[in-house]
Residue frames relative to the residue before (quaternion, step in Angstrom):
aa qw qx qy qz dx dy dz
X 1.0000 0.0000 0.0000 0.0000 0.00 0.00 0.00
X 0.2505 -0.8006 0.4924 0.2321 3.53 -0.61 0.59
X 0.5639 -0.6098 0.4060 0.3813 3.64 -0.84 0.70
X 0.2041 -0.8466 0.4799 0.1065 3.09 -1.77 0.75
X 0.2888 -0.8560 0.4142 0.1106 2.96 -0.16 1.17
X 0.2776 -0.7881 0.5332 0.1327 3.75 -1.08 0.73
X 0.2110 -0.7835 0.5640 0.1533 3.62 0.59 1.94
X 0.7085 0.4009 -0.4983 0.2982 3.40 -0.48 -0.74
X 0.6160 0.3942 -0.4446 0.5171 4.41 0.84 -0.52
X 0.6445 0.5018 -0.3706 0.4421 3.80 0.79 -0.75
X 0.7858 0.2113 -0.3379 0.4729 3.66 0.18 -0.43
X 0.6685 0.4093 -0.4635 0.4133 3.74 0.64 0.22
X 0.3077 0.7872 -0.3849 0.3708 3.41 1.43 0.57
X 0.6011 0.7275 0.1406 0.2994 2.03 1.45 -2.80
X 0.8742 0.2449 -0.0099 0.4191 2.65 0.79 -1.43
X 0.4272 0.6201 -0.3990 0.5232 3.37 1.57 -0.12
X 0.6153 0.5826 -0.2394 0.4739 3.54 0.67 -2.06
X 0.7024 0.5788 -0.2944 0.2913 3.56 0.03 -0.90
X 0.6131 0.6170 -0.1489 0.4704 2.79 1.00 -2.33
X 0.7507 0.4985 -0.1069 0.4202 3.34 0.29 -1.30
X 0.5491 0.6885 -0.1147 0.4598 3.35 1.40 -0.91
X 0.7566 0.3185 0.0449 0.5693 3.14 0.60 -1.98
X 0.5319 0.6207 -0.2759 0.5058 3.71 1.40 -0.19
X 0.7392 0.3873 -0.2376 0.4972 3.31 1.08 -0.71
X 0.6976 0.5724 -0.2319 0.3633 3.45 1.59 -0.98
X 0.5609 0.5503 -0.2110 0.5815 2.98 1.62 -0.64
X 0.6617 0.3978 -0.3674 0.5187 3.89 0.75 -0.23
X 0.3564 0.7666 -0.2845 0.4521 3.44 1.56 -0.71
X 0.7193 0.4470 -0.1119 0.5199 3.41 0.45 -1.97
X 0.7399 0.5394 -0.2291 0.3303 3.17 0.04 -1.56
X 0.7820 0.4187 -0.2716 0.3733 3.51 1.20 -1.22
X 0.6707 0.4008 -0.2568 0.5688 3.03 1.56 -0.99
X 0.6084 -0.5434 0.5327 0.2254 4.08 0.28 0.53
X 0.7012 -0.5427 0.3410 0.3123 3.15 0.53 1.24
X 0.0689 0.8859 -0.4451 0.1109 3.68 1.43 0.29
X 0.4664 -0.4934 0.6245 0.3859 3.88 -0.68 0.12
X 0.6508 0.6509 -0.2673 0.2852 3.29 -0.19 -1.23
X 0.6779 0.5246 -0.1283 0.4988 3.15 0.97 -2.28
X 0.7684 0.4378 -0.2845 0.3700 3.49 0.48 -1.86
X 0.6013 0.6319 -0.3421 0.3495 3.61 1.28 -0.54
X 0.6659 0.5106 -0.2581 0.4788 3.14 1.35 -1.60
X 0.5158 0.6388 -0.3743 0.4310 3.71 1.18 -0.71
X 0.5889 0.6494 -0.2523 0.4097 3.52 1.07 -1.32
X 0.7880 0.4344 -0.0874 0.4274 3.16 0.61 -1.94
X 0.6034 0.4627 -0.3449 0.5504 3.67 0.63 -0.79
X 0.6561 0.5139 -0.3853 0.3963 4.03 0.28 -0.88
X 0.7888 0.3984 -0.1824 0.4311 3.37 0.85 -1.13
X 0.4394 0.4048 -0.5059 0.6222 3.52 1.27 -0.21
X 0.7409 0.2858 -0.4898 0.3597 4.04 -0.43 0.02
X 0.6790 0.3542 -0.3866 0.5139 3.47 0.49 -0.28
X 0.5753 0.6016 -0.3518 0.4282 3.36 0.74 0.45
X 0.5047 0.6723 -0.0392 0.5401 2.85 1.60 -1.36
X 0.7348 0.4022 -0.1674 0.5199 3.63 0.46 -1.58
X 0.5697 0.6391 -0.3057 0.4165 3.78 0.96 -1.11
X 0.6792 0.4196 -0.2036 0.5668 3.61 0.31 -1.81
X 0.6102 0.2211 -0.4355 0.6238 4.41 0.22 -0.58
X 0.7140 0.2618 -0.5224 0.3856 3.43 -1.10 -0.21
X 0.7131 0.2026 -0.4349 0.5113 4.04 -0.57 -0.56
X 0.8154 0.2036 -0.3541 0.4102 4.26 0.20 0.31
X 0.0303 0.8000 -0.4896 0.3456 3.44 1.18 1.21
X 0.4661 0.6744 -0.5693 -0.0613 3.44 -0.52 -0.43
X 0.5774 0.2023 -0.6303 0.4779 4.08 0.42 1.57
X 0.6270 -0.5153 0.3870 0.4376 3.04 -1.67 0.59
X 0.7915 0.4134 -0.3603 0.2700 4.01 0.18 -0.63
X 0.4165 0.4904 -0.5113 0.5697 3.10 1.49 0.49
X 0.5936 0.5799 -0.4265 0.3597 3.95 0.41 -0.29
X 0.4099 0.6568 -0.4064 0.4852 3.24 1.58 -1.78
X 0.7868 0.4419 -0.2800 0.3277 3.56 -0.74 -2.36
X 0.7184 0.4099 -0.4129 0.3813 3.74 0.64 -1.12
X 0.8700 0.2822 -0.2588 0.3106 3.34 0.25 -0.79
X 0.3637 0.5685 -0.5010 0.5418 3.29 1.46 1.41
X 0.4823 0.6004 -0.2843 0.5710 3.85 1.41 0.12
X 0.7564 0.4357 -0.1315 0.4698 2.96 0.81 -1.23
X 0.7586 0.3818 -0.2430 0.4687 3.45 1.58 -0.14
X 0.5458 0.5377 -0.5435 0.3430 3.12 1.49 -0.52
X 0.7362 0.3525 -0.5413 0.2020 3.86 -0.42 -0.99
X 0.5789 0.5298 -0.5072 0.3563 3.93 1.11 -0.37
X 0.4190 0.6137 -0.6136 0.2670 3.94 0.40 -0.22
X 0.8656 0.0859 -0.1551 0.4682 3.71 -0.24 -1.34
X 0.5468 0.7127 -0.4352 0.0611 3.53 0.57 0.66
X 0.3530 0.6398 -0.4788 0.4866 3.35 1.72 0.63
X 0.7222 0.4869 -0.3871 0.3026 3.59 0.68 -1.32
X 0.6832 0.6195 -0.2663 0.2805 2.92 1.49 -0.97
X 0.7676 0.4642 -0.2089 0.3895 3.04 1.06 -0.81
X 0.4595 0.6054 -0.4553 0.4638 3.26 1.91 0.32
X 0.5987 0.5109 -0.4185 0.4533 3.64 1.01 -1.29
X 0.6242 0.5707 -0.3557 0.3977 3.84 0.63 -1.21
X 0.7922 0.2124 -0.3425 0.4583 3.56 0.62 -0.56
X 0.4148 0.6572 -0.4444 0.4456 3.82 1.04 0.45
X 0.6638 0.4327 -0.2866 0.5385 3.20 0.96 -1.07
X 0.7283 0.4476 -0.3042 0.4203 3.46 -0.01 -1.19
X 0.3837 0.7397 -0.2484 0.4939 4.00 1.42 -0.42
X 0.8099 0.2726 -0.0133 0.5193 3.13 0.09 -1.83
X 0.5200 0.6160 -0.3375 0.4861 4.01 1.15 -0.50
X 0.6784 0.5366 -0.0296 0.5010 3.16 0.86 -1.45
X 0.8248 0.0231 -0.2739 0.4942 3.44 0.15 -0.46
X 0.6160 0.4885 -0.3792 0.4880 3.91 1.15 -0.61
């Protein structure tokens, strides 16, 4: 039987987690000036949750614990387009200004 997952609790999981997530990483940045450090620590913390979300979901075995994993598994992807648009703005404006 394959597992069933309930997107709509998983991506409003997702999306809460994230928000909140990317809220902190972005104030992160902001305080520390776009810092090496910061963008790394930003790096490292995202992937320990999608990391995180991976390992519960392949050792899952009810479905609403599946729900929670693969709301992990979405939160660092919520702000990671914006991010990586501001990142290449910045790096843009560094670069040519």
């Amino acid at each position: 039987m394959t597992p069933t997952i309930d997107w709509v609790r998983a991506t409003v999981v997702g999306a809460i987690a994230g928000g909140a997530l990317w809220a902190l990483a972005v104030y992160a940045l902001i305080a520390t000036e776009g810092a090496i450090v910061a963008w790394a620590t930003v790096c490292i913390i995202q992937a320990a949750v999608l990391g995180a979300g991976i390992v519960a979901f392949r050792r899952a075995t009810a479905d609403s614990i599946r729900c929670y994993a693969v709301g992990a598994i979405l939160t660092p992807l919520v702000g990671l387009i914006p991010a990586a648009v501001f990142g290449v703005a910045g790096l843009i404006v560094k670069v040519v200004g």
